[in-house]
C-alpha positions in Angstrom: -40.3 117.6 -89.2 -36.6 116.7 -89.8 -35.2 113.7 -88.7 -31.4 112.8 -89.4 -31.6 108.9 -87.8 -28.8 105.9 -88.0 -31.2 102.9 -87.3 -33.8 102.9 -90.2 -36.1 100.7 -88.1 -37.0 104.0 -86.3 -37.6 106.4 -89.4 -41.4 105.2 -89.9 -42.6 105.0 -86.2 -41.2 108.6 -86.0 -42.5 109.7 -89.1 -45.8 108.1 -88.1 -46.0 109.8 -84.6 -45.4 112.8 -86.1 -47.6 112.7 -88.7 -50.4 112.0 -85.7 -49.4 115.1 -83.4 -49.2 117.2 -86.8 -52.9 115.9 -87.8 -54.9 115.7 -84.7 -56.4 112.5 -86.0 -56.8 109.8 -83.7 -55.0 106.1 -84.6 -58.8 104.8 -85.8 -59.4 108.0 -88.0 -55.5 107.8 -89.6 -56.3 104.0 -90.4 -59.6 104.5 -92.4 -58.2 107.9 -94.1 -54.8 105.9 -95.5 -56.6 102.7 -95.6 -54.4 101.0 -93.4 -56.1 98.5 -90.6 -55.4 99.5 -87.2 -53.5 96.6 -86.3 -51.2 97.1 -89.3 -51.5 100.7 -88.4 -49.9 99.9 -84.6 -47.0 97.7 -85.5 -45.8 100.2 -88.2 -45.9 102.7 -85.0 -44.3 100.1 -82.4 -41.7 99.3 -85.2 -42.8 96.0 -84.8 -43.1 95.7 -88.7 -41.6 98.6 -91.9 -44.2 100.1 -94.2 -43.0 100.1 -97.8 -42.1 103.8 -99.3 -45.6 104.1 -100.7 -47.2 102.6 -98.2 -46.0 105.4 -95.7 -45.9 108.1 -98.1 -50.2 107.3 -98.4 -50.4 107.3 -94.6 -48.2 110.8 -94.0 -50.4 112.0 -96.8 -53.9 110.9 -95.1 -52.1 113.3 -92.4 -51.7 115.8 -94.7 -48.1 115.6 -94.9 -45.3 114.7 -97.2 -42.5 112.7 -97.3 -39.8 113.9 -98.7 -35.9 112.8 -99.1 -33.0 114.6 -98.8 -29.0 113.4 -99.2 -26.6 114.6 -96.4 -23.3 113.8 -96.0 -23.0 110.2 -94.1 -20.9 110.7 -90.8 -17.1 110.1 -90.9 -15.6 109.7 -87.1 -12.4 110.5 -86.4 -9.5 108.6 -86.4 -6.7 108.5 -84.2 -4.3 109.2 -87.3 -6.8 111.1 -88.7 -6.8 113.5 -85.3 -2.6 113.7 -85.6 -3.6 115.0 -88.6 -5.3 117.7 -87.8 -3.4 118.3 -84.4 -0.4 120.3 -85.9 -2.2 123.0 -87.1 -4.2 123.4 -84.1 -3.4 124.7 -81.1 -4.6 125.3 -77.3 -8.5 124.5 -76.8 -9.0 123.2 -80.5 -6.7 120.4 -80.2 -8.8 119.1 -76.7 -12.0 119.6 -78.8 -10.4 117.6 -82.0 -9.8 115.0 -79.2 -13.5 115.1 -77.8 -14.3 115.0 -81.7 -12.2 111.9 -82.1 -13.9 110.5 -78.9 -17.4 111.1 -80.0 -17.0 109.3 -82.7 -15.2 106.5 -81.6 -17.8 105.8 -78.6 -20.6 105.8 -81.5 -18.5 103.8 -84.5 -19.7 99.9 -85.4 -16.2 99.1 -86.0 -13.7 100.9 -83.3 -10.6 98.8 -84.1 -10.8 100.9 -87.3 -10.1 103.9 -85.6 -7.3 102.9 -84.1 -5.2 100.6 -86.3 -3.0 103.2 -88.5 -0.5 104.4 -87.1 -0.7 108.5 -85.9 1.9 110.7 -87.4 4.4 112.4 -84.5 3.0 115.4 -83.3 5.2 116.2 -80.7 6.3 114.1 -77.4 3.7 115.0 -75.1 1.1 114.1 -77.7 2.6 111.3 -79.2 2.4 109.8 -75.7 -1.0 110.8 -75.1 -2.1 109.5 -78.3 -0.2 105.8 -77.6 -1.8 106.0 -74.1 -5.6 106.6 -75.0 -5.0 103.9 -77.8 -3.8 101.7 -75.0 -6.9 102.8 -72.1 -9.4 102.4 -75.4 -8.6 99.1 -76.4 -8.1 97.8 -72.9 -12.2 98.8 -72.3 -13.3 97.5 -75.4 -11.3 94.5 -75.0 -9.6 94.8 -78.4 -6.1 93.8 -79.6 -3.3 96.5 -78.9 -2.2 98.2 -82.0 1.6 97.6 -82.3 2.2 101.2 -83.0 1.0 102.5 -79.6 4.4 100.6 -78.2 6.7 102.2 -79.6 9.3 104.3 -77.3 8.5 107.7 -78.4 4.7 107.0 -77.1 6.7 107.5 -73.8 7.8 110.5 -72.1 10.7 110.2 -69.8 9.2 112.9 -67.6 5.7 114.2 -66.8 3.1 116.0 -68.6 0.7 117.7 -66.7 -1.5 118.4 -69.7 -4.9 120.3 -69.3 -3.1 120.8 -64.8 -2.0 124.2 -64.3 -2.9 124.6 -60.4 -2.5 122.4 -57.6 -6.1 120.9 -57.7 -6.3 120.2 -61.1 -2.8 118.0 -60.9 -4.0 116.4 -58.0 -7.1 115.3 -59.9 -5.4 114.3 -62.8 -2.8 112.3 -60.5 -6.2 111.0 -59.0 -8.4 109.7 -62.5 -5.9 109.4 -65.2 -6.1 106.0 -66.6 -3.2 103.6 -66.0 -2.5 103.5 -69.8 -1.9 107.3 -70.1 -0.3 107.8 -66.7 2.2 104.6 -67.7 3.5 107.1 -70.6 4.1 109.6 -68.2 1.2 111.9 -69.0 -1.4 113.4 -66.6 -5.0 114.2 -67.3 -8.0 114.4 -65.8 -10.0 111.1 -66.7 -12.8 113.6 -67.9 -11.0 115.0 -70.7 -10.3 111.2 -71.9 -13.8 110.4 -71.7 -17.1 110.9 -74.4 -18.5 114.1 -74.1 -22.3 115.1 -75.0 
């Protein structure tokens, strides 16, 4: 049993499911083995209230488990100038999956603004636009302030760019879901690639 979990309210009615399914015990029997009531017993499990360390260690061990800790690595998302970063050395299908990186994190982050505030280094035109645009489409759903850097005139193209369109059905989806913010910068792409992916 491994869990990697962000909200620590759900660590101990994991744990303690677990620790059921792993023992065969029934709620009662768990109780009287740890010591625990069963009320006590069934709000740790709802959540409802957070063993202490010890306390859940004794009841995991009345199931004849451990508990154990282990460090990781905490989570870093993406940011936008973060993603310029890493876009110039990066080229064809890894720079859309940097970008479905970027928008992972950003859909999961606490504080989005974050993400967004410092200015991206140029990349190149198309992506310089791209990059003002999504700023623009992101902030506009999250109903945050604009970041001054996503105005500037080269996060415009004075043409178009198909990105991601090389037949006819693809462009006429792009010119179909592209957000307003994007296609305003003159660049075309399927709303799907601008969206969070699994």
């Amino acid at each position: 049993m491994q869990q990697v979990l962000d909200d620590d309210r759900r660590i101990s009615p994991m744990a303690l499911h677990d620790g059921l399914m792993h023992s065969g015990l029934t709620p009662a029997e768990l109780a009287r083995r740890s010591g625990v009531s069963r009320a006590l017993l069934r709000d740790y499990m709802l959540g409802a209230k957070q063993p202490s360390v010890p306390q859940l260690r004794r009841i995991l061990r009345a199931a004849g488990l451990d508990l154990t800790v282990q460090l990781a690595p905490r989570y870093v998302p993406l940011s936008l100038a973060r993603l310029a970063e890493e876009l110039p050395g990066s080229h064809g299908e890894r720079r859309w999956r940097l970008l479905q990186e970027f928008l992972r994190g950003y859909h999961e982050a606490d504080d989005r603004a974050i993400l967004l505030s410092e200015e991206p280094r140029p990349v190149n035109p198309e992506w310089d636009a791209l990059l003002g645009g999504l700023a623009e489409h992101l902030v506009a759903c999250d109903r945050l302030p604009l970041p001054a850097w996503s105005a500037a005139p080269n996060r415009f193209l004075t043409g178009w760019w198909f990105a991601r369109a090389t037949d006819r059905d693809a462009r006429s989806d792009a010119l179909a879901t592209t957000p307003a913010a994007v296609a305003g910068r003159g660049v075309w792409v399927s709303r799907g690639w601008l969206e969070r992916t699994a």
